[in-house]
VOGU-3710 file (C-alpha; in Angstrom, 3 decimals, decimal comma):
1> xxxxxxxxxx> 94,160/139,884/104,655  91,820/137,103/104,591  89,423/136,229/107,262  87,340/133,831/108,759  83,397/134,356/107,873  80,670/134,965/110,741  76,816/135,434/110,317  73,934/136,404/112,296  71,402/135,225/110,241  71,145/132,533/107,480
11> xxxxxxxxxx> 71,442/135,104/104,481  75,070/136,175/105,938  75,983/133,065/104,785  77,073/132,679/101,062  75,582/131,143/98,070  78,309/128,933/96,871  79,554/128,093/93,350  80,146/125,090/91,769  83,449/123,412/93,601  83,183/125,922/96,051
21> xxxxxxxxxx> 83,536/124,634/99,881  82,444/126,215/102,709  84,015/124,332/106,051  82,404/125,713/109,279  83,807/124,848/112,611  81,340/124,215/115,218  84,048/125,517/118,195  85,949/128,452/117,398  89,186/126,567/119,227  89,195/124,295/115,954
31> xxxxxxxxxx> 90,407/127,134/114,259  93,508/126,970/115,673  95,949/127,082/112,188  98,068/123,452/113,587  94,902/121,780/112,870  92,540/123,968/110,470  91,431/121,612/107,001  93,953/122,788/104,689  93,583/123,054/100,721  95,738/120,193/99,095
41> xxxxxxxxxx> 95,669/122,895/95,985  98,274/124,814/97,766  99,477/122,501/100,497  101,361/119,361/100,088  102,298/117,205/102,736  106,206/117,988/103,921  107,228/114,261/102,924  106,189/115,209/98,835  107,553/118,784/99,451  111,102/116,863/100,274
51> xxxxxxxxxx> 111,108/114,722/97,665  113,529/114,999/94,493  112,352/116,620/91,663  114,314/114,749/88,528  113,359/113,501/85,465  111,419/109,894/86,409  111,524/110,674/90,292  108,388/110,413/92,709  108,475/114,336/92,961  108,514/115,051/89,306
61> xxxxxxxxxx> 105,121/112,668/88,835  102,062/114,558/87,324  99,621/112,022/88,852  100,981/112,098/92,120  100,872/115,573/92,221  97,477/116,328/91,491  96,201/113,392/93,038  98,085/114,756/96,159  96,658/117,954/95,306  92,600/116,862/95,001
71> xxxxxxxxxx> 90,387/118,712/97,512  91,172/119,188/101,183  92,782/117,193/103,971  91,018/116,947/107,485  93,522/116,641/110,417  92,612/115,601/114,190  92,235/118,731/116,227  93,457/116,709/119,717  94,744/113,373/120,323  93,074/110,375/120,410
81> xxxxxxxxxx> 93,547/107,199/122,602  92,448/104,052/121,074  91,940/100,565/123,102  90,415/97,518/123,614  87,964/97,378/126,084  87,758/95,281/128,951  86,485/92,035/127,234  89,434/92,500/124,908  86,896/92,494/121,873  85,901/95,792/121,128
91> xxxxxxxxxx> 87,362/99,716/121,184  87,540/102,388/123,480  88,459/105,977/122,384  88,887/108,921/124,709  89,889/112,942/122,917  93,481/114,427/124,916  91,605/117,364/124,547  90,933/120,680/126,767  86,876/121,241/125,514  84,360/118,937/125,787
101> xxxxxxxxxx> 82,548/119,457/122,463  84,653/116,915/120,606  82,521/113,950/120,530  83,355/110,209/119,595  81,318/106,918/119,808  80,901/103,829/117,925  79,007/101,570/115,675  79,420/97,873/116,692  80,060/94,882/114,379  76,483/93,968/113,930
111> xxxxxxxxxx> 75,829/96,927/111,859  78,160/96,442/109,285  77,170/92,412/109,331  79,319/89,290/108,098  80,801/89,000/104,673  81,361/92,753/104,233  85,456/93,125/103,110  86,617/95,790/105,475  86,214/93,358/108,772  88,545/90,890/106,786
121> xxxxxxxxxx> 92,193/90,790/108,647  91,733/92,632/111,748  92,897/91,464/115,099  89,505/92,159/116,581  87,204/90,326/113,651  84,231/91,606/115,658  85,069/94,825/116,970  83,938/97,902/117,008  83,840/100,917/114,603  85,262/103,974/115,899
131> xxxxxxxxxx> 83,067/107,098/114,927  84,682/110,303/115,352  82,502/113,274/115,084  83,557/115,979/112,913  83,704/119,388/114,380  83,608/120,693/111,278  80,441/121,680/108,865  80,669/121,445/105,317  78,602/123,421/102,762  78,696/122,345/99,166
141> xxxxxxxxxx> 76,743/124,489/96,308  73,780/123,005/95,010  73,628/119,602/93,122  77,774/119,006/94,870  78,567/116,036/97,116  81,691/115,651/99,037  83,519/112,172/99,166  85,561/111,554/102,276  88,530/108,770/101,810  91,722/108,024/103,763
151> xxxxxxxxxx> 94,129/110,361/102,609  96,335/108,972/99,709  99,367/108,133/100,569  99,678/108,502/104,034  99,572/104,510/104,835  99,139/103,106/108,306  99,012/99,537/110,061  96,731/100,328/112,633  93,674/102,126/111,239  92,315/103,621/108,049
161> xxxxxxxxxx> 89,201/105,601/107,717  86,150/104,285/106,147  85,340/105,972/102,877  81,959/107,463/101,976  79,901/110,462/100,210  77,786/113,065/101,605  75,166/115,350/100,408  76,962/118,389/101,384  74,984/120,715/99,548  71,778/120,263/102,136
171> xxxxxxxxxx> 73,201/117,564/104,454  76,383/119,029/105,946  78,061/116,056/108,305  80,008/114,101/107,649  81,900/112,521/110,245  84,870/110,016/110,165  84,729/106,736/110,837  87,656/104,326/111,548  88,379/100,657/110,738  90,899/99,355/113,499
181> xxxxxxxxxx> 93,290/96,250/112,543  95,415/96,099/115,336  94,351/94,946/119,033  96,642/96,840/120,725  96,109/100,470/122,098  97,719/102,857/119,788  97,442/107,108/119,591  96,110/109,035/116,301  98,282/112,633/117,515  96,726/116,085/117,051
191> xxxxxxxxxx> 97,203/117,423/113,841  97,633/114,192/112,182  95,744/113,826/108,781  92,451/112,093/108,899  90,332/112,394/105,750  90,546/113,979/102,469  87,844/115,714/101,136  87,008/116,025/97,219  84,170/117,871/96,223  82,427/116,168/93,136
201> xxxxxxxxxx> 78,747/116,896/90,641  76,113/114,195/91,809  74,250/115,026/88,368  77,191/114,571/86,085  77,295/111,448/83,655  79,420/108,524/84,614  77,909/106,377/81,709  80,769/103,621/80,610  81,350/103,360/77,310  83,962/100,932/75,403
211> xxxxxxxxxx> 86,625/101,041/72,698  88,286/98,498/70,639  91,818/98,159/69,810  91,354/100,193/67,157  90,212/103,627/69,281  93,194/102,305/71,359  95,723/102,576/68,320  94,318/106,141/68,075  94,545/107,131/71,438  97,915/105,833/71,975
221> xxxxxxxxxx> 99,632/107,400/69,048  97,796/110,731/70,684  99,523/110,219/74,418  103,116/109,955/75,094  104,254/106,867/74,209  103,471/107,275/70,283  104,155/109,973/67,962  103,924/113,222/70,417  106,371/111,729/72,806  108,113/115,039/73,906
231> xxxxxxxxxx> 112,281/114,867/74,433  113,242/113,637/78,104  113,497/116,551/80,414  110,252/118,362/79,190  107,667/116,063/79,290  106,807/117,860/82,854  105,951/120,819/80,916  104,539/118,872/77,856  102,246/117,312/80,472  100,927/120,780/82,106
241> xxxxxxxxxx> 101,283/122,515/78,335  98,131/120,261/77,381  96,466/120,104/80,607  96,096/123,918/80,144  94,646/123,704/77,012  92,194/121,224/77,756  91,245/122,827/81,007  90,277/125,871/78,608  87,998/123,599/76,532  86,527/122,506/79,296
251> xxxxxxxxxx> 82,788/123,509/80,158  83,565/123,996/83,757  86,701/125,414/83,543  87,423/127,369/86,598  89,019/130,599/86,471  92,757/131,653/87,462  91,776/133,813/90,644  92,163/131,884/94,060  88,943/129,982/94,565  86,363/130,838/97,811
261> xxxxxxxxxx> 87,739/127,730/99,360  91,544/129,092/98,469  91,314/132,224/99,989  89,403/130,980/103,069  92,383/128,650/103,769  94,993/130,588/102,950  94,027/133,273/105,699  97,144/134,224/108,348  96,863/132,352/111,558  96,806/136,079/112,756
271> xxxx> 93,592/137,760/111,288  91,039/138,004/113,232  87,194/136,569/112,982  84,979/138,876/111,949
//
């Protein structure tokens, strides 16, 4: 059975591996299993889960399934209350929640400035920034970031969370910050997803480079579309056939058994810490 990890001193606490997360809750009632992170690797949201699986359906989708699948999803460990203060121009938020270590404050207009896009079409043009303060830790290994985004498809009219990357391998908060567009008082619920979390190389090379229509001749006839088109009904497996062979190429292939990050996550809500 899996556990959670304690430590008395710094050296209980393990060297990571490349891709390897360690999430740390700073209160041990955030590891309550309604509202622990959870691995998207192994934990879609019920919505996709429901969906049909069919040749050309939403279900059956390669890249909505391992987009849906990238990293780890946050979700709010109480309610939060969200309203305009008493000038009408700028947020309140208050936790529904029975500890008092769950912080939140705010970063007004003034620090984000005029002409940036995100304060285009809100209710409030000059109101506040909601900063919730993550009760969890992350630990990256050394030379990883993590990059914290509102989590794909789960679309809302009131808020989305403000995207950003964090040092994780030596600087490990990263809290969430929220971009309000309504200007009425609304309720993010416990448990609700808040932020997904995708652990990526800061020293990798993103150098663009640029192909003609000839290299994009080649590449098609390569794809499906061209000349390796597979039969309808098994491009699905087509699609994961290749992946696994070019995951095996791959200098940073990761192997088959359940990553640190995995097993941590896929512990039963009734082990006990240790």
């Amino acid at each position: 059975m899996d556990t959670i990890l304690s430590a008395r001193t710094i050296s209980d606490v393990p060297i990571l591996e490349p891709g390897q997360s360690l999430i740390v809750a700073e209160d041990n009632r955030c590891l309550d299993p309604e509202f622990m992170p959870v691995s998207n690797k192994s934990d879609w949201p019920d919505w996709f889960k429901n969906r049909p699986r069919g040749e050309g359906t939403l279900g059956n989708c390669a890249g909505v399934q391992d987009v849906l699948s990238l990293g780890y999803t946050f979700r709010m460990p109480a309610a939060m209350t969200i309203a305009p203060d008493s000038t009408g121009q700028n947020w309140t938020a208050a936790w529904e929640a029975p500890w008092s270590s769950l912080n939140v404050n705010s970063f007004s207009y003034t620090q984000v400035g005029d002409g940036c896009p995100v304060t285009q079409g809100r209710a409030l043009p000059k109101g506040s920034f909601i900063k919730i303060v993550n009760p969890w830790l992350i630990k990256t290994a050394p030379g990883w970031s993590t990059m914290l985004i509102p989590p794909f498809w789960e679309q809302r009219q009131d808020w989305t969370l403000m995207p950003g990357a964090v040092n994780t391998d030596y600087y490990h908060h990263a809290n969430w910050v929220i971009n309000i567009y309504t200007d009425k008082k609304f309720t993010i619920p416990r448990g609700a997803p808040i932020a997904q979390a995708i652990t990526f190389p800061r020293n990798c090379d993103y150098s663009l480079l640029y192909g003609d229509a000839s290299v994009g001749h080649l590449l098609t006839q390569r794809g499906f579309g061209g000349a390796f088109t597979p039969p309808p009904g098994t491009r699905r497996t087509a699609y994961r056939r290749l992946q696994k062979k070019a995951d095996q190429a791959c200098p940073v292939h990761v192997d088959k058994k359940p990553t640190f990050r995995q097993r941590l996550f896929s512990r039963s809500p009734n082990s006990k810490l240790v």
